[in-house]
C-alpha positions as CSV (number, residue, x, y, z in Angstrom):
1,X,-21.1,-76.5,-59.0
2,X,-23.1,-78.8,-61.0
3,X,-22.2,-83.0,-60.6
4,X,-19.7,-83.7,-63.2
5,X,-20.4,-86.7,-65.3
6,X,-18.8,-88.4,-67.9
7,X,-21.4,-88.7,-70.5
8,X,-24.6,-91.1,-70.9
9,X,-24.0,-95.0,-70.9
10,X,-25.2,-94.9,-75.0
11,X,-21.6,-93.2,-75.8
12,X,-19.6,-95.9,-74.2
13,X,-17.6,-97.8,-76.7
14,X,-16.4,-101.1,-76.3
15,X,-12.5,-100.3,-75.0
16,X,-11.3,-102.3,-72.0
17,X,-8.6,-101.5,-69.5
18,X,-7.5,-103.8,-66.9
19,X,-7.7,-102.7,-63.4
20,X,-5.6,-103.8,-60.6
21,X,-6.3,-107.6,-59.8
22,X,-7.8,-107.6,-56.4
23,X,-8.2,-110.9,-54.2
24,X,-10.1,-109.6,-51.3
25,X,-12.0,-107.2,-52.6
26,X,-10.2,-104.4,-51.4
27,X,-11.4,-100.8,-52.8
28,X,-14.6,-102.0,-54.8
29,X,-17.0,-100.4,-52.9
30,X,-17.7,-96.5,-54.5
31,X,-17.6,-94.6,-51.4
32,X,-14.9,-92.1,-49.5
33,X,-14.6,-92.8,-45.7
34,X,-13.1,-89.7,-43.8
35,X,-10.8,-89.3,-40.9
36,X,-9.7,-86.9,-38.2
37,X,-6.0,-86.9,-36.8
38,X,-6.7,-84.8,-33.6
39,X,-3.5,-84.5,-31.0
40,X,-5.3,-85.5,-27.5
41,X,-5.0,-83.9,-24.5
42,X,-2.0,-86.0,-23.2
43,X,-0.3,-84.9,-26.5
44,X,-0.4,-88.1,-29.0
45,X,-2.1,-87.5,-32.1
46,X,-4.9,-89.9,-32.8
47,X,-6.7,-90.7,-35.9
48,X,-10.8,-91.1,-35.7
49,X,-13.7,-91.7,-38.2
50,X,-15.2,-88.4,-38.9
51,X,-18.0,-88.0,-36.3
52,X,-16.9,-90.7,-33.7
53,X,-15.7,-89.8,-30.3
54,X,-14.1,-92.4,-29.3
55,X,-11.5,-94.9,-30.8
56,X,-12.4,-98.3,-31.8
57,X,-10.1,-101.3,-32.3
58,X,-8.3,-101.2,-35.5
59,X,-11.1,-98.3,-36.9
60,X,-9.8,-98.9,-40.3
61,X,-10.3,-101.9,-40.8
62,X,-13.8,-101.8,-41.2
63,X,-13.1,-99.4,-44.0
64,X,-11.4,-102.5,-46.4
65,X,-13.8,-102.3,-49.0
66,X,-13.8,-98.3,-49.6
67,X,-12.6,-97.1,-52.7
68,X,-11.2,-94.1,-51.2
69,X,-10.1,-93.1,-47.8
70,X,-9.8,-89.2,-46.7
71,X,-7.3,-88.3,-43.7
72,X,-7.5,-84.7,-42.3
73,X,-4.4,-84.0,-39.7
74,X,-4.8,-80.9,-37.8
75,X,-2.2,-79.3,-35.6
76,X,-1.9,-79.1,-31.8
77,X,-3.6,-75.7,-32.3
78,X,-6.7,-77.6,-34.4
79,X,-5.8,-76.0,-37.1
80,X,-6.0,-78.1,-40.8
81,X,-2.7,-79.0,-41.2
82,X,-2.1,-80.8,-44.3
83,X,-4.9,-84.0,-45.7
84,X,-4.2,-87.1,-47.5
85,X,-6.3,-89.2,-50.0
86,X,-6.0,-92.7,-50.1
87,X,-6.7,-94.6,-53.9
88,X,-7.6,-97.7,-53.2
89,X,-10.0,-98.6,-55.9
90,X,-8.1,-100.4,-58.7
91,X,-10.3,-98.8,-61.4
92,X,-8.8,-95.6,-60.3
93,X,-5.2,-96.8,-60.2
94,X,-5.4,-98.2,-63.1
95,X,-6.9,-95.0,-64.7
96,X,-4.0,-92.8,-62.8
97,X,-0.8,-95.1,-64.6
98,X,-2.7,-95.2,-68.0
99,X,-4.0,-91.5,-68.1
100,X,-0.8,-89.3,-65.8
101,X,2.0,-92.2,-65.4
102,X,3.8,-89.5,-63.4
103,X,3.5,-86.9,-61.7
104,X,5.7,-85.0,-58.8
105,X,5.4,-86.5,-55.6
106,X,3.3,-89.6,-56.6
107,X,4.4,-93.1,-57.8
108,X,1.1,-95.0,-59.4
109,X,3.0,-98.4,-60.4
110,X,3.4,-99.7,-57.4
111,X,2.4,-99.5,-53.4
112,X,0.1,-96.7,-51.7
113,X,-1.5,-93.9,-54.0
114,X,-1.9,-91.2,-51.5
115,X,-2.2,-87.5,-52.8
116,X,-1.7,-84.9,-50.2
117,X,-3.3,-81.5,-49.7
118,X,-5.1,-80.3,-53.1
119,X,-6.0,-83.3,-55.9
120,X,-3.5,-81.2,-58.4
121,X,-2.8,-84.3,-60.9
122,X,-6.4,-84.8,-61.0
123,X,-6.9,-81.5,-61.6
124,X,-4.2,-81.2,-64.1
125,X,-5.4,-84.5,-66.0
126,X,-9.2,-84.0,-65.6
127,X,-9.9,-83.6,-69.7
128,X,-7.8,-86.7,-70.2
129,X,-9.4,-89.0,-67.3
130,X,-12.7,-87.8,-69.1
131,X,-11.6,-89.3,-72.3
132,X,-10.1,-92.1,-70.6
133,X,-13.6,-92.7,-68.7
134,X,-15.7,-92.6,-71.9
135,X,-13.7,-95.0,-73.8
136,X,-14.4,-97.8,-70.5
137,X,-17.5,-100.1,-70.9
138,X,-16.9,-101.3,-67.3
139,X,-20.1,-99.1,-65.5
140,X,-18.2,-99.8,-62.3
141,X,-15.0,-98.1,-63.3
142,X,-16.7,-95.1,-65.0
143,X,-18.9,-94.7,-61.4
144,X,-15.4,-94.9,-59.6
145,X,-14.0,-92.5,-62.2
146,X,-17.1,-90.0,-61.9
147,X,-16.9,-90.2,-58.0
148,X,-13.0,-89.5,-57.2
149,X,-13.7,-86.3,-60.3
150,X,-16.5,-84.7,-58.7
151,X,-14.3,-85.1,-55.3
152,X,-11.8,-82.6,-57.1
153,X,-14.5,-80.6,-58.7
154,X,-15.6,-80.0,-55.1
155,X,-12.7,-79.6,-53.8
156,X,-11.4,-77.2,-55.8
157,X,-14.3,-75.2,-56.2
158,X,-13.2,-71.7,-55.7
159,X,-9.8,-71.9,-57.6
160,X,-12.0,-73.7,-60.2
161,X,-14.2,-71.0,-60.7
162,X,-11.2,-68.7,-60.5
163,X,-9.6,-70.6,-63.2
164,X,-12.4,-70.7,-66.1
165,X,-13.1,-67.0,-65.2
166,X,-9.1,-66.1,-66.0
167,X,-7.9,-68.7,-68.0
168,X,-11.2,-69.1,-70.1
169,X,-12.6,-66.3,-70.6
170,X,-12.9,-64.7,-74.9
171,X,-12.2,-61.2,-73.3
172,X,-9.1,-61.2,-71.7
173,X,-5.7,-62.9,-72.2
174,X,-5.0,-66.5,-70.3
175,X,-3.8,-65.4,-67.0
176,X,-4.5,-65.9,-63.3
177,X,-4.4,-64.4,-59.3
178,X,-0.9,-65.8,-57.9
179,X,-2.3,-68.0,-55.5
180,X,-3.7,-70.3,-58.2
181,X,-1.0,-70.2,-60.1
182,X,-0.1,-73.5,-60.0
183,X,-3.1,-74.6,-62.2
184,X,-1.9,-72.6,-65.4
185,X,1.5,-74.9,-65.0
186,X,1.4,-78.2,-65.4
187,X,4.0,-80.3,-64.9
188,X,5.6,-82.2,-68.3
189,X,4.1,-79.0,-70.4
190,X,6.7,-76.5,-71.8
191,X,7.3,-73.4,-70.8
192,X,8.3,-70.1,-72.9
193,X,10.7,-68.1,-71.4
194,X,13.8,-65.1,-71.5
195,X,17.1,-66.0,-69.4
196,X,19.0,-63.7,-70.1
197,X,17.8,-61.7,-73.5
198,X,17.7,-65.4,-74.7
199,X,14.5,-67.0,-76.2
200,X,13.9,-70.1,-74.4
201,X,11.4,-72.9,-74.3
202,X,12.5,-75.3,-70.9
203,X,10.5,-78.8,-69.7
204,X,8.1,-78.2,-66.1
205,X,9.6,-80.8,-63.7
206,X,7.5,-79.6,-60.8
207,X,6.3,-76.4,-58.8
208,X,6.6,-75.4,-55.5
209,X,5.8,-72.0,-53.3
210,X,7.4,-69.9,-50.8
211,X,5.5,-67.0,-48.8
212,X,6.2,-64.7,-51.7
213,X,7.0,-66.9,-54.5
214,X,6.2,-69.4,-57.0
215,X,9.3,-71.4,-58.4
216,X,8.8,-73.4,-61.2
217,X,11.7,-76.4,-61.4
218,X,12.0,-76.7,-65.0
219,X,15.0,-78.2,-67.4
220,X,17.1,-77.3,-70.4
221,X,19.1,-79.1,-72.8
222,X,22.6,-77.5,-73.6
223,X,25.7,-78.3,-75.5
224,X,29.1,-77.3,-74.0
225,X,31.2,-77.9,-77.0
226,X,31.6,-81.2,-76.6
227,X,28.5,-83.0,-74.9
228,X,25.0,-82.6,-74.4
229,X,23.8,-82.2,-70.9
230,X,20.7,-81.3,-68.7
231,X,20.8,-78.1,-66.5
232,X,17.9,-77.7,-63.8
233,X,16.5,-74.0,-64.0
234,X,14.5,-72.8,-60.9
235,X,12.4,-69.6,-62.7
236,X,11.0,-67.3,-59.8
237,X,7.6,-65.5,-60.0
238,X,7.0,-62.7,-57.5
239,X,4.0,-62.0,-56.0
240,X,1.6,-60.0,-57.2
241,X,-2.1,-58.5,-56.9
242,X,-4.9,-59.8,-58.7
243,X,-5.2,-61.0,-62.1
244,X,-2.3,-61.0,-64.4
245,X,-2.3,-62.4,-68.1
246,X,0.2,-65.7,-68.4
247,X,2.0,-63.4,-70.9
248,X,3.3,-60.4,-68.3
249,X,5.4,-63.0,-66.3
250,X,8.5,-64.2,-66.9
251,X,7.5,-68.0,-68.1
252,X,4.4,-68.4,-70.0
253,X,3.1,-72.0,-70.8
254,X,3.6,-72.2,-74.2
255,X,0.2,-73.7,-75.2
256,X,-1.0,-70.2,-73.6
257,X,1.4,-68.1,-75.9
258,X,-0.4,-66.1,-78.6
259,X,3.4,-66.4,-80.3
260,X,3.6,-70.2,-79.9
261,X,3.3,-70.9,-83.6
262,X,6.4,-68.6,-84.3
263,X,8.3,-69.0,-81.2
264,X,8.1,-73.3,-82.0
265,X,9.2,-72.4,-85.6
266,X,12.3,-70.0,-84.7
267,X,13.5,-72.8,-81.9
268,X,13.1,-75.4,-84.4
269,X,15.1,-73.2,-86.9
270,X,17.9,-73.0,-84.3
271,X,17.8,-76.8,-83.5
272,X,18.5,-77.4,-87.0
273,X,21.0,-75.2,-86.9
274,X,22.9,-76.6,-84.3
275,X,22.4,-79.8,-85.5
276,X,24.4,-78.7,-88.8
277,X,27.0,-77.1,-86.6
278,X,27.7,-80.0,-84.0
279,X,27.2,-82.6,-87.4
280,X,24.6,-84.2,-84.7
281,X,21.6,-85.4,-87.1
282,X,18.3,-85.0,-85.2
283,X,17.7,-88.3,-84.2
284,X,21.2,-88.4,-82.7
285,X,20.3,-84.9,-80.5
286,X,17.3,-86.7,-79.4
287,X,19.2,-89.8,-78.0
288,X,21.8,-87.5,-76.7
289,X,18.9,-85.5,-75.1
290,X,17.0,-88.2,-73.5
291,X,20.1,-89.7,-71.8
292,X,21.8,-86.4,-70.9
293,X,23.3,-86.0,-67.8
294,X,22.6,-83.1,-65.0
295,X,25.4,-80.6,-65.5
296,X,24.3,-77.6,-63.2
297,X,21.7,-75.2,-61.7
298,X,20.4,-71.6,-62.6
299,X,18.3,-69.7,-60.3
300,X,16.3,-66.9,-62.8
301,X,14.1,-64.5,-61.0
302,X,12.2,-61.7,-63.3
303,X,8.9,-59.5,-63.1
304,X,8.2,-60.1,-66.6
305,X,9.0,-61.7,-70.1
């Protein structure tokens, strides 16, 4: 895969965002510095510089300076475990709470930045961190922004290539295998779905995956006569072989919906109505929305919309 870059210093324009104010210098220096968390043979897990044998006296701390630090922690079997990425530039961290704000799993106010396993929000975000990098005039931010983007570009590269073949293509419908699933959902994006014969459009809260399942943690907004209230629905998606078209499952992105225009029209049409038929204005339903309470849980589990 080809080095991704942001564009060519002429298309910069002159738009300023504040990093992280740093007094030691602390993440400045453009460069990711790897680690190995091996268990020894007397049974204690230890955690090298990639490449060295033997450990040093506080081996990070030579490593102050690096914008991003890379920790691979293998199991007693020396098999990859699980990894975990350090942000330490503030370019980056200031990129992450401007561009994402939130994301499951990650807090990018405050403290450590450390994303574990695959670099999902940065997958997720990637078109917006772009536009977000040409808009800096800082060249030290855009290199720091270019770096930790090709990271995930390499990273990913299989499921990548997976994704623009599937998702991408002008021949087939938006779809994708099941084990890359996860990139066709993003979380904060809504989601079309049936519950029960119903037409539904819920919010993505966050993914997660079983052996055989992907469960997507979404929420709805519902009235029970008297108040408005928040219900968590978990929406199930079986396995299954090869590609499959968004459209087939039982939850569909709703950005990825060849309906979306009508299906955005009829749920408006029936917000409205209910609006008439609780005497809730709009703007009242959107306060009550936003400060709804949790009121229960529905598991849903379907083959198909």
């Amino acid at each position: 895969m080809e080095p991704f870059d942001l564009a060519t210093p002429g298309v910069f324009v002159s738009a300023r965002v504040d990093p992280d104010e740093v007094e030691d210098g602390r993440g400045l220096r453009c460069e990711m510095k790897t680690y190995e968390a091996r268990y020894n043979s007397a049974g204690v897990r230890t955690t090298l510089q990639a490449g060295i044998k033997r450990v040093e006296k506080e081996p990070r701390e030579r490593n102050h300076d690096s914008a991003f630090v890379l920790t691979r922690y293998y199991t007693k079997d020396k098999e990859l475990d699980y990894t975990e990425l350090e942000v330490r530039s503030p370019h980056i961290r200031a990129a992450l709470r401007a561009v994402i704000k939130e994301y499951p799993g990650l807090t990018f106010d405050t403290g450590k930045i450390i994303i574990r396993d695959e670099p999902k929000c940065l997958f997720h975000y990637r078109n917006e961190l772009r536009a977000y990098g040409v808009r800096l005039d800082d060249q030290v931010a855009v290199e720091h922004l270019v770096f930790i983007l090709n990271y995930m570009y390499k990273t990913l590269e299989n499921e990548i290539s997976s994704y623009y073949a599937f998702m991408e293509s002008p021949s087939i419908a938006p779809g994708i295998e099941h084990k890359n699933l996860w990139m066709a959902f993003r979380p904060s994006d809504l989601i079309y779905t049936k519950i029960d014969g119903t037409e539904k459009v819920v919010l993505l809260k966050s993914t997660s995956k079983s052996r055989d399942f992907w469960r997507l943690h979404t929420e709805e907004i519902q009235y029970n006569g008297t108040n408005y209230g928040r219900r968590c629905v978990i929406i199930a998606i079986p396995y299954y072989d090869g590609y499959k078209s968004l459209e087939e499952l039982n939850a569909c992105p709703l950005q990825h919906h060849q309906r979306k225009d009508a299906i955005t029209n009829s749920l408006i049409a029936r917000g409205k109505k209910i609006s008439q038929l609780t005497r809730y204005p709009p703007s009242i339903l959107r306060g009550a929305c936003k400060h709804a309470i949790t009121i229960s849980v529905k598991y849903y589990c379907g083959r198909g919309g």
